[in-house]
LUMFILUM-662008 format. One record per residue (C-alpha): residue in one letter; x, y negated, z. Coordinates in steps of 0.05 Angstrom, whole numbers, padded with zeros to 5 digits, always signed. Layout:
REM LUMFILUM-662008
aXYZ/...
//
This chain:
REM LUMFILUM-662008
x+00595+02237-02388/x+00562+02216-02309/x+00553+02147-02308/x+00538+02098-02254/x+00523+02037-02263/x+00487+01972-02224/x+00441+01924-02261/x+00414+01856-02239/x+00330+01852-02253/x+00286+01791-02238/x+00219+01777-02231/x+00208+01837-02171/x+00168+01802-02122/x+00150+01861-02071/x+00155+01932-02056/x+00113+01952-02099/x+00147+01926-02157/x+00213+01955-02134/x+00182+02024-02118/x+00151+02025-02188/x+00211+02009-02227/x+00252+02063-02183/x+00198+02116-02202/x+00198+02098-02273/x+00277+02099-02280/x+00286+02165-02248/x+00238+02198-02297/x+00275+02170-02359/x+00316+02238-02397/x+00382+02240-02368/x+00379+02204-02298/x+00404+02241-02241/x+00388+02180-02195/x+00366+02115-02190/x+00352+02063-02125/x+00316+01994-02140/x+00347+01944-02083/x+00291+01889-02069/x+00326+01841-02030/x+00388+01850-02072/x+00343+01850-02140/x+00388+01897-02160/x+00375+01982-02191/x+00437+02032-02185/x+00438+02083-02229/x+00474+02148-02247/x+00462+02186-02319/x+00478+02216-02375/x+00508+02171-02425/x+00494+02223-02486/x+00428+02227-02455/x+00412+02154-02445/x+00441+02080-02464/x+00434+02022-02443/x+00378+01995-02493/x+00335+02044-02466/x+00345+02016-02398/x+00329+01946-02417/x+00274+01959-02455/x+00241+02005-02401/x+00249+01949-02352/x+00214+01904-02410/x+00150+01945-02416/x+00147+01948-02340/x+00150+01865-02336/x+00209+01849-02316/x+00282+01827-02348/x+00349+01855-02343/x+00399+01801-02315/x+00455+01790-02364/x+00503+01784-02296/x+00485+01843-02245/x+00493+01803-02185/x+00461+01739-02158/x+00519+01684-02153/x+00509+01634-02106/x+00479+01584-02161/x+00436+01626-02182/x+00405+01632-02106/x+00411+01566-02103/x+00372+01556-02166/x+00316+01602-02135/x+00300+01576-02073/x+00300+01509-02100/x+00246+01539-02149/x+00210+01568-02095/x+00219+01506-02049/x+00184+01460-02110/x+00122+01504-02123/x+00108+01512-02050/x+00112+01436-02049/x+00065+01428-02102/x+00023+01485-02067/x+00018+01442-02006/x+00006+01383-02036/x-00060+01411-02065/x-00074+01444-02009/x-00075+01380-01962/x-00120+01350-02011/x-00171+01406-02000/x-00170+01413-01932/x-00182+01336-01940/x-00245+01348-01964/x-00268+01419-01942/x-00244+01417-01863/x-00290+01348-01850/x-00353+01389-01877/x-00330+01451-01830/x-00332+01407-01768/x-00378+01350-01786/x-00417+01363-01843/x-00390+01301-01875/x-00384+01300-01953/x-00348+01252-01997/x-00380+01264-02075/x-00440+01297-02050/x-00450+01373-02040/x-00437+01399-02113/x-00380+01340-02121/x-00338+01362-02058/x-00345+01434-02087/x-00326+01411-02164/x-00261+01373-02127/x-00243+01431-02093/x-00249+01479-02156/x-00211+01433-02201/x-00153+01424-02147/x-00149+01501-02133/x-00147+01507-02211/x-00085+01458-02212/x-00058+01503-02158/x-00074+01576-02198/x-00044+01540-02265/x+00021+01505-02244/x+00055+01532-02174/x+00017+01600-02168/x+00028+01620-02251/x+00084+01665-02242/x+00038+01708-02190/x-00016+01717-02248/x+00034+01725-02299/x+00060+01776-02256/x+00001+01811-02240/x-00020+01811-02315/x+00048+01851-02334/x+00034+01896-02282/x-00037+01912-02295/x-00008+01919-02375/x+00041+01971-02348/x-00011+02016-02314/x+00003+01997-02234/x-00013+01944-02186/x+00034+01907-02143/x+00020+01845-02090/x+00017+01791-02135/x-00047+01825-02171/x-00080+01830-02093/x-00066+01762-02093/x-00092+01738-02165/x-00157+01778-02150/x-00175+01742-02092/x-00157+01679-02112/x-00198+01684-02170/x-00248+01718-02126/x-00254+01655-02089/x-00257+01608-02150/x-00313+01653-02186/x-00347+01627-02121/x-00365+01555-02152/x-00391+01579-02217/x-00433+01629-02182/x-00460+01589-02134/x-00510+01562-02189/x-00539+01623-02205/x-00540+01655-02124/x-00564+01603-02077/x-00536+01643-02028/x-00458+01634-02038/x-00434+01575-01999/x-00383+01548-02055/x-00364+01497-02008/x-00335+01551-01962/x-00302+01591-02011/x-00273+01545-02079/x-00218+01510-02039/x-00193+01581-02006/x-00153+01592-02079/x-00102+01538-02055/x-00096+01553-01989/x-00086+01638-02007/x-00034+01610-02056/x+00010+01555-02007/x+00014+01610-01956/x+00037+01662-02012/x+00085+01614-02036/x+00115+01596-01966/x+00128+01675-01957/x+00168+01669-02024/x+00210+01608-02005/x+00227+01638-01936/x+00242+01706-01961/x+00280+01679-02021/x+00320+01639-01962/x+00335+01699-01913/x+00345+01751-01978/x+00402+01697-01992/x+00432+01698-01917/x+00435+01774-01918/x+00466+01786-01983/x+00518+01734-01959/x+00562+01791-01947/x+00571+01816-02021/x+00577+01751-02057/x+00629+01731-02004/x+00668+01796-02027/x+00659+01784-02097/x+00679+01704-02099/x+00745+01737-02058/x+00779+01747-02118/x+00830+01698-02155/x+00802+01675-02220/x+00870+01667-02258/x+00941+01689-02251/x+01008+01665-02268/x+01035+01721-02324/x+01119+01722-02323/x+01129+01741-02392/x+01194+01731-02439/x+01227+01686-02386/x+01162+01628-02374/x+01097+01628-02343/x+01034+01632-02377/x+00964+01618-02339/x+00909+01679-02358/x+00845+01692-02333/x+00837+01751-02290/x+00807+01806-02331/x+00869+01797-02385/x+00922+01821-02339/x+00942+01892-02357/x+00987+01938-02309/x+01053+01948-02316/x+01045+01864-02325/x+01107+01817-02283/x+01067+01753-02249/x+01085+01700-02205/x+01052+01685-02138/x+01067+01613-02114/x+01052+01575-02036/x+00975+01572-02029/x+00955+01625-02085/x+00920+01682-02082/x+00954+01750-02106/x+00914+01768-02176/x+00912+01839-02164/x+00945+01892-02133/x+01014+01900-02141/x+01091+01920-02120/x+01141+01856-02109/x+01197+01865-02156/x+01227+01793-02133/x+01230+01753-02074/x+01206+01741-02004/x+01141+01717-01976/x+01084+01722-01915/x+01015+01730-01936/x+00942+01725-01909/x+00917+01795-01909/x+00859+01781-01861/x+00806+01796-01913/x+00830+01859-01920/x+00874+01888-01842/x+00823+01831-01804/x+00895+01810-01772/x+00908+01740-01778/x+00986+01740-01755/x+01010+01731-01837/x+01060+01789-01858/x+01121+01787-01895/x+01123+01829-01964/x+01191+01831-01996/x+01224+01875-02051/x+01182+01935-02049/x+01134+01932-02012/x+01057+01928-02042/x+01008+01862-02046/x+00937+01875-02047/x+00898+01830-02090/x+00856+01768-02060/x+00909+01762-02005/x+00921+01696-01992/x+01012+01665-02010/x+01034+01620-01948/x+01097+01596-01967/x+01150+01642-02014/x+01147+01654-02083/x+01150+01719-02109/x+01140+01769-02173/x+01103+01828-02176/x+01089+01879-02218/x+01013+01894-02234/x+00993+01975-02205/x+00912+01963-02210/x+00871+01919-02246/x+00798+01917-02245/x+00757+01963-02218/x+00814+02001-02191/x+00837+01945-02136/x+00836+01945-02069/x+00776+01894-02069/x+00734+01925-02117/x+00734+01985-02085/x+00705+01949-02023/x+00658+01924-02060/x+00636+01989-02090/x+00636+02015-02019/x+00591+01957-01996/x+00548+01960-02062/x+00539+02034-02049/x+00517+02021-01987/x+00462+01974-01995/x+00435+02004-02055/x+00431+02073-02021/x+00364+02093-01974/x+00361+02120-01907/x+00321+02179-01890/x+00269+02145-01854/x+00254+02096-01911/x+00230+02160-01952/x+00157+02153-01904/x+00162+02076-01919/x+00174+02088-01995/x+00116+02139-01998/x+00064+02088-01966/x+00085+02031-02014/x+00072+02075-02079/x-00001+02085-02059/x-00008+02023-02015/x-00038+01971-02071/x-00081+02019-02108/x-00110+02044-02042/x-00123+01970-02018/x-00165+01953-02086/x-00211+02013-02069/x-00215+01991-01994/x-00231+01919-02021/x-00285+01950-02068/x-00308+01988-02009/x-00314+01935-01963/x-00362+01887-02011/x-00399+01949-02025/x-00406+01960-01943/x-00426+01896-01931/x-00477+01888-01989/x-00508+01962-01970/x-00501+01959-01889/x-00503+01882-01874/x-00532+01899-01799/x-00481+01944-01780/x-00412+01913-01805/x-00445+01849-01768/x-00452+01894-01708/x-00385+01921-01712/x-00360+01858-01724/x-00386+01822-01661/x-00359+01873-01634/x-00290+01856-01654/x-00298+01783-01637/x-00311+01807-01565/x-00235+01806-01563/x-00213+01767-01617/x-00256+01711-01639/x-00210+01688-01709/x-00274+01660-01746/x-00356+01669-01764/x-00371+01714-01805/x-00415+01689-01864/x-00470+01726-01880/x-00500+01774-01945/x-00464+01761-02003/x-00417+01703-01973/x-00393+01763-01911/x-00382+01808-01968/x-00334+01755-02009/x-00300+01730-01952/x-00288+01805-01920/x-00263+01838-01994/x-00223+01774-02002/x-00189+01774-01933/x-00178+01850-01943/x-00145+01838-02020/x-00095+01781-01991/x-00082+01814-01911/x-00042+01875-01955/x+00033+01862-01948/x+00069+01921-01979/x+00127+01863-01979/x+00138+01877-01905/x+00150+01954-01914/x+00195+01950-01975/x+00236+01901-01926/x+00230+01924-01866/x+00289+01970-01886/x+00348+01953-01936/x+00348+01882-01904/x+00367+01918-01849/x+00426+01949-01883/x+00447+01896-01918/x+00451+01863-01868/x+00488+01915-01817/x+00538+01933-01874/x+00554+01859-01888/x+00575+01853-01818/x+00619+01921-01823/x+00650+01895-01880/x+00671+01831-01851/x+00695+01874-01786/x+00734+01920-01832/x+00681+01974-01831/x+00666+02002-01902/x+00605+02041-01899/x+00595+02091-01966/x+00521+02099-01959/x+00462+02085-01927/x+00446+02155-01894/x+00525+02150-01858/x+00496+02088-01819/x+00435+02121-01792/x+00469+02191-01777/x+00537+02147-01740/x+00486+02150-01684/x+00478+02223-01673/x+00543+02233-01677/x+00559+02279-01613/x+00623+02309-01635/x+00683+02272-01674/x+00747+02317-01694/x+00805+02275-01696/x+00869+02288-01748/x+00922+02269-01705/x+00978+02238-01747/x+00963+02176-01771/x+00905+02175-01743/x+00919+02185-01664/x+00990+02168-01673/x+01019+02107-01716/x+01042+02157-01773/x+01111+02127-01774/x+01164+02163-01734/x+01199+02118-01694/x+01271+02118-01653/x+01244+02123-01572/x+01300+02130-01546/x+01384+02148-01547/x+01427+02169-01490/x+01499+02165-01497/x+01557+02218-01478/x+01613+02183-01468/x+01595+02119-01514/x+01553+02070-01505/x+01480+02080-01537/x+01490+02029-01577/x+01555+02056-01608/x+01513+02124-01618/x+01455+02088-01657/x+01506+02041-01708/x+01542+02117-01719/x+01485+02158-01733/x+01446+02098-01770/x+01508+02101-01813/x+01513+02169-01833/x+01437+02164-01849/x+01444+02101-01888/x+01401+02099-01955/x+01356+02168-01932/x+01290+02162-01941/x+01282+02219-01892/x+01228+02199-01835/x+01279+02203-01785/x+01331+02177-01821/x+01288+02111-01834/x+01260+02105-01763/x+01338+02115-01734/x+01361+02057-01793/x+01298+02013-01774/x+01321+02023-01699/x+01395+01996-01712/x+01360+01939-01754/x+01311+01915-01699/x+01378+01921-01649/x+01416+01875-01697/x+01472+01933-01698/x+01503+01936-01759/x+01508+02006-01791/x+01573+02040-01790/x+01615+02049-01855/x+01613+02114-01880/x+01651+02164-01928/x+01657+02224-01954/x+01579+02241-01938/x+01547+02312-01945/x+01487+02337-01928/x+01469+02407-01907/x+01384+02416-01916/x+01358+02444-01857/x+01411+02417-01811/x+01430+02353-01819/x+01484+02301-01850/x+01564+02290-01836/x+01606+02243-01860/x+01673+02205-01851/x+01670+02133-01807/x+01731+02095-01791/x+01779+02157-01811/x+01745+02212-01762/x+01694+02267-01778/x+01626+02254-01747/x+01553+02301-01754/x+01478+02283-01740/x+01441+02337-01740/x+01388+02385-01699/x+01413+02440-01657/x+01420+02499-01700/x+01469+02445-01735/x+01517+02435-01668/x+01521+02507-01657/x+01523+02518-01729/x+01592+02479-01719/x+01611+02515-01654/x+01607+02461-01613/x+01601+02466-01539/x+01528+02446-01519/x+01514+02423-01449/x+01456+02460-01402/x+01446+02392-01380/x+01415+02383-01449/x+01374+02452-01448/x+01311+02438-01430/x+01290+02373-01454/x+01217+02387-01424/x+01244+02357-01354/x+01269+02293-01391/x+01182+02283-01413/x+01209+02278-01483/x+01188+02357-01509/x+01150+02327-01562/x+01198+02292-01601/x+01245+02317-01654/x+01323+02313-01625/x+01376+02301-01665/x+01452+02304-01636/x+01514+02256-01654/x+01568+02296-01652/x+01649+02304-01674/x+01685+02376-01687/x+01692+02379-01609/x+01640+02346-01567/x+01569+02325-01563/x+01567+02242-01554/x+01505+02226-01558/x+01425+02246-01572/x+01373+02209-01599/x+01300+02228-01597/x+01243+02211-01662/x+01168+02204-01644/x+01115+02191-01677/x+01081+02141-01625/x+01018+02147-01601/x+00968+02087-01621/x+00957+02041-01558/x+00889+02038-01569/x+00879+02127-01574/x+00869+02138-01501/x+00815+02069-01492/x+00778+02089-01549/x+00774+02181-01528/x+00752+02149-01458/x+00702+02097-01490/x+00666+02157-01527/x+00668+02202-01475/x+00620+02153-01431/x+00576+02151-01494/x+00559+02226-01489/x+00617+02250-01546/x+00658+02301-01539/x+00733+02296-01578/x+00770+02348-01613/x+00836+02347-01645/x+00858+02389-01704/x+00932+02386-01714/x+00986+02422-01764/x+01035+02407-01705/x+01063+02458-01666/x+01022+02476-01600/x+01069+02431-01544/x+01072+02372-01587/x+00991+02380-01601/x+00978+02393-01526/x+01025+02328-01509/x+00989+02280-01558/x+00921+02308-01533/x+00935+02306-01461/x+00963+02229-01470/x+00907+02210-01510/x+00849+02247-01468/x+00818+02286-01513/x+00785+02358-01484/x+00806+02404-01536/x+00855+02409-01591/x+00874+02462-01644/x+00949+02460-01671/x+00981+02496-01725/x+00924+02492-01769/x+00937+02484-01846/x+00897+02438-01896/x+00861+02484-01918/x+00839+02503-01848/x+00809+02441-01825/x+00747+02443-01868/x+00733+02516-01831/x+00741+02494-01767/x+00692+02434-01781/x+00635+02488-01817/x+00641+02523-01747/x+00637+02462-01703/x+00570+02442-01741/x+00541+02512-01734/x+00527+02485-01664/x+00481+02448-01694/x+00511+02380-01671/x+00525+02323-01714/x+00595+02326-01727/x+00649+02277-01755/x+00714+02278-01773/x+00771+02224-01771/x+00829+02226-01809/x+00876+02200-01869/x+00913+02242-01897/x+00906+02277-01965/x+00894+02344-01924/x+00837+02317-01892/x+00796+02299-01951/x+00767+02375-01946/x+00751+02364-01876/x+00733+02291-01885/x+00674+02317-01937/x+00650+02380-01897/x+00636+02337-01841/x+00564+02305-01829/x+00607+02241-01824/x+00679+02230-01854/x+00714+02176-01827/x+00772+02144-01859/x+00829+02099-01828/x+00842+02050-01884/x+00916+02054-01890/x+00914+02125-01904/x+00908+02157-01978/x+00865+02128-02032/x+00839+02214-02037/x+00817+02211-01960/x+00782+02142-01969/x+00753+02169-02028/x+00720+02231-01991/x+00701+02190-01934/x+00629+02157-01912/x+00664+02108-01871/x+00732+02076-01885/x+00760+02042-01832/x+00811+01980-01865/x+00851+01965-01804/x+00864+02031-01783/x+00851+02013-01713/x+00809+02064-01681/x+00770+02013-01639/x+00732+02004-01692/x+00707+02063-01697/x+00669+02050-01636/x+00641+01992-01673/x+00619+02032-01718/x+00569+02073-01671/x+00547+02011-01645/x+00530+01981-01711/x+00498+02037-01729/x+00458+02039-01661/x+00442+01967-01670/x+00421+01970-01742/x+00377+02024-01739/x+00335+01993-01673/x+00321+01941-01722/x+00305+01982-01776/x+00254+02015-01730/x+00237+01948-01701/x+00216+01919-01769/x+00180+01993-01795/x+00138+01983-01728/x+00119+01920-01734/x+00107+01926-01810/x+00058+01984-01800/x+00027+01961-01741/x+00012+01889-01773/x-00035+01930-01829/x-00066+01972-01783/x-00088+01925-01742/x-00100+01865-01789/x-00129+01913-01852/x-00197+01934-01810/x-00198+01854-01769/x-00212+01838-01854/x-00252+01892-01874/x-00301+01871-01815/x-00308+01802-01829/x-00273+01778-01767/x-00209+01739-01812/x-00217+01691-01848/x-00180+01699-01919/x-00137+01640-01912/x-00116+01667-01845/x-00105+01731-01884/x-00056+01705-01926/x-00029+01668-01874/x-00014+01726-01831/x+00010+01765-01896/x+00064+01715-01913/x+00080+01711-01833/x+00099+01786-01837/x+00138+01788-01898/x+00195+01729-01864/x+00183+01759-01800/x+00215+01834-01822/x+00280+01794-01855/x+00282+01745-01805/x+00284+01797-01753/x+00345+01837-01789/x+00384+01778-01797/x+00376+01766-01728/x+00429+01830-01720/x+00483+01774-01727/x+00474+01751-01665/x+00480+01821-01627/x+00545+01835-01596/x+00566+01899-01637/
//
């Protein structure tokens, strides 16, 4: 049997470390896929469970160096718990650090010394040793595992020059020529910087997975079971379906359910994104996490666990964050070579600089013509400091961010807008979108047919809606309910009925108040041979052609005629004009017959529609639209539109439609108001500028930094400094997508 399944892992500290652990999991027997999540710390996988278990997992992860979380996501504690870490060892970084400056930036300036020559140097080595032992031990403990497991990520760039630098002291007794004083104390200061880049991106990976935890910590953690006539307090995973339990004022509903007794308004913001509360009586369904204002009320349990409303949005979210965009493939390729390509370009540089000291000088001067960062030492000392600065300038970090920060980011705020977004490659491709086919009930129109309006013959209208809402009392037809929620919202009070029949295919009669009355279509009034006006022959003139008619009538005359709709959202026509002035062109596909499907289409705006097309259908006129070779989605809700909704580049699905169409979908759409679907393009606009934004700037930093080392013209300690600068920057930058009006 396929399984999929999510699993926390700690101690990734870069891209490299994520990259490797993805490469390693997808070769294990039996995985079809599997995507390592960085900022989330997270791996999704999908396999074979006859194939594979989940000791196998664990111990793979082992032998690569890192642990399996018993809890797959980070809670807020546990955040909490690691940036206070973080925040302490780059304290105690510092602290060192000040110390050496202390001593070696007086020498730099003024050639002043405090224990002599050798002493200053001895100082410096012991503090930098504090530093390397305390603070900076998980960065050589994690390079060591590594290294054991046949790869190299950041943290062994780091240990080598660090230790690099310290080797420096020792040396410098047996080569005259290495400056110790220059080099011992640069340990510390590589280290402070690379521990400041953890604490800040430990802080922004916490703001952008904000998103998810606030999904998870949604949900109630207990729930009031009714059973055998009291009520007994369980936690949350014990309740069953089919279970009774009680929802009282200022609770939230423990899972999804039907109310079986009594009356109450509820918070569904967190899932519509409506705060005006809504009343849910006998019958009607209560999502769980909702929030009880004031009335008490049962319900009967229909999902628990990973069937509710919630945890599907948070599978939709996870899904999302753990999945990869196309353009991350390039970034992903880099990454796996980056560190192993950086040792040899560190090797090469000492070697350069040893072999050619004149020309690397040369070229370097040349450098500082336009950048002037720091002297270059010279022989042996140029060759440390340049293979050094080259070792800690590497930030892999900043290209295995630069992207799913990004997303997490972008789908945390579509969540929180009502936006569900499936995967990763949906986001990016929302933007090439150039062509969206639109279902069109339900989706253009409200889905509910509704009473628009009654004209009496001879009685008043409102006489004509109590009779027919009487004869259509307890039908759960469409327009039996829309004519019966009519009378309701009127405050009419339906007439008393007897003697009812029904004839399928025309309509109802029954006996009120001692005379025969029918409500039926037309076939049903000629049926009865009763006289039918030409004033009522051609409804086109009266604008309401695209409404079902039904007639009141008695065994001689018409008296009255009452027209069902299914009404037209009031936000369709904004939103068709809205995407036309982005460049997209609209299509309808309708099972409707043509003059209702021209009428809804003309109202709305949209440029072409297609009508009398079956289910089936739909998926065949989407194959032919994307034979244009334009990006093509589809928007609809139905359970007919799941075809269409996965043959599209991009199915969209309004949220109050079918769990089978929001299964099919890329994007599900909670509120099921179709503004949001232009959202949704500009989210995805939005998101992927900064994708490109941080890809750019990640890139850009190595090529341009990488060669300022390799000549000599940065300083290590501004290496590192520069590395760690990157690393925040990238996050920093995709958190900074809150702020953008989307």
């Amino acid at each position: 049997m396929k399984i999929e399944k999510t699993i926390g892992i700690d101690g990734m500290h870069c891209a490299a470390c994520s990259a490797r652990v993805e490469k390693t999991l997808c070769q294990l027997s039996g995985v079809e896929s599997a995507h390592v999540n960085l900022a989330l710390e997270e791996a999704s996988l999908v396999y074979e469970d006859r194939l594979l278990n989940d000791s196998i997992i664990k111990e793979t992860i082992a032998k690569l160096g890192f642990s399996q979380r018993e809890d797959i996501h980070l809670d807020d504690e546990d955040l909490i718990a690691k940036v206070r870490h973080a925040r302490k060892m780059m304290v105690i970084a510092w602290v060192l650090t000040i110390f050496v400056s202390a001593i070696m930036i007086p020498h730099m300036l003024m050639g002043k010394m405090f224990f002599g020559h050798n002493g200053d140097s001895f100082v410096m080595f012991l503090l930098s040793l504090g530093a390397m032992l305390y603070p900076g031990r998980s960065v050589y403990a994690s390079a060591f595992k590594s290294l054991k497991s046949g790869s190299a990520n950041m943290d062994v760039l780091i240990a080598l020059g660090t230790i690099a630098s310290m080797l420096t002291f020792p040396l410098s007794f047996i080569v005259s020529r290495i400056p110790a004083h220059d080099f011992t104390g640069i340990a510390a200061m590589i280290l402070a910087f690379h521990l400041t880049g953890r604490f800040l991106e430990s802080s922004a990976k916490g703001k952008a997975s904000a998103a998810i935890r606030k999904l998870i910590n949604l949900g109630a953690k207990s729930a009031l079971l009714f059973k055998d006539g009291a009520e007994v307090e369980i936690p949350i995973r014990k309740l069953q379906k089919g279970d009774i339990f009680v929802v009282k004022p200022g609770m939230k509903v423990p899972t999804d359910g039907i109310v079986c007794e009594g009356i109450s308004s509820l918070d569904e913001s967190m899932a519509t994104g409506e705060s005006l509360p809504v009343v849910r009586k006998t019958g009607d369904p209560v999502l769980g996490a909702t929030l009880n204002l004031d009335g008490v009320f049962k319900a009967k349990a229909t999902k628990v666990g990973n069937e509710t409303f919630i945890a599907q949005i948070i599978k939709l979210v996870q899904e999302a964050q753990h999945s990869k965009v196309p353009i991350q493939v390039l970034a992903d390729r880099v990454t796996a070579v980056f560190v192993p390509i950086i040792l040899l370009l560190s090797f090469a540089t000492f070697i350069l600089w040893m072999l050619l000291p004149d020309h690397m000088q040369a070229i370097s001067h040349w450098y500082m013509r336009f950048i002037s960062l720091t002297i270059p030492a010279e022989g042996l000392a140029a060759a440390l400091m340049a293979s050094i600065a080259v070792l800690v300038i590497a930030c892999p970090c900043a290209l295995g961010l630069a992207t799913p920060t990004a997303l997490m980011v972008g789908s945390g705020i579509g969540a929180n807008r009502g936006i569900l977004i499936r995967n990763a490659e949906a986001l990016q491709r929302m933007k090439d979108i150039r062509t969206i086919v639109f279902d069109k009930t339900g989706t253009l129109t409200t889905g509910k047919p509704e009473l628009i309006q009654t004209v009496g013959l001879g009685l008043a209208k409102e006489r004509v809606l109590a009779l027919a809402a009487g004869l259509e009392a307890g039908s759960l037809h469409p327009i039996a309910i829309a004519i019966n929620n009519a009378a309701k919202a009127d405050q009419l009070d339906s007439a008393e009925m007897k003697d009812f029949h029904s004839l399928s295919g025309y309509g109802v009669s029954g006996d009120i108040g001692g005379k025969k009355y029918y409500l039926g279509n037309k076939a049903f009034v000629l049926r009865q041979n009763v006289h039918f006006p030409e004033s009522l022959l051609n409804l086109q003139e009266q604008g309401l052609h695209y409404a079902s008619v039904v007639y009141l009538f008695d065994d001689q005359d018409i008296l009255g005629v009452l027209w069902v709709a299914d009404r037209i959202k009031e936000e369709s026509a904004t939103v068709i004009t809205k995407l036309k002035a982005m460049g997209i062109k609209t299509i309808m596909l309708s099972g409707d017959n043509p003059i209702v499907a021209e009428y809804i289409a003309k109202q709305c705006g949209i440029d072409t529609f297609l009508a009398n097309v079956l289910p089936q259908e739909k998926a065949g006129e989407i194959l032919k639209l994307k034979s244009g070779n334009e990006a093509v989605a589809m928007v609809g809700d139905g359970i007919n539109d799941a075809p269409a909704l996965k043959t599209a580049d991009i199915g969209i699905a309004m949220g109050m439609g079918t769990d089978i169409a929001i299964e099919a979908a890329d994007i599900t759409i909670v509120r099921s108001d179709l503004n949001s679907l232009i959202t949704a393009i500009n989210l995805s606009n939005q998101t992927f500028r900064k994708i490109k934004q941080n890809l750019f700037w990640a890139f850009f930093y190595n090529l341009v930094a990488i060669p300022l080392a390799v000549f000599g013209v940065l300083h290590p300690v501004l290496a590192e400094a520069a590395m760690a600068f990157s690393s925040v920057s990238v996050v920093t930058n995709a958190n900074l997508l809150k702020r953008k009006k989307i």
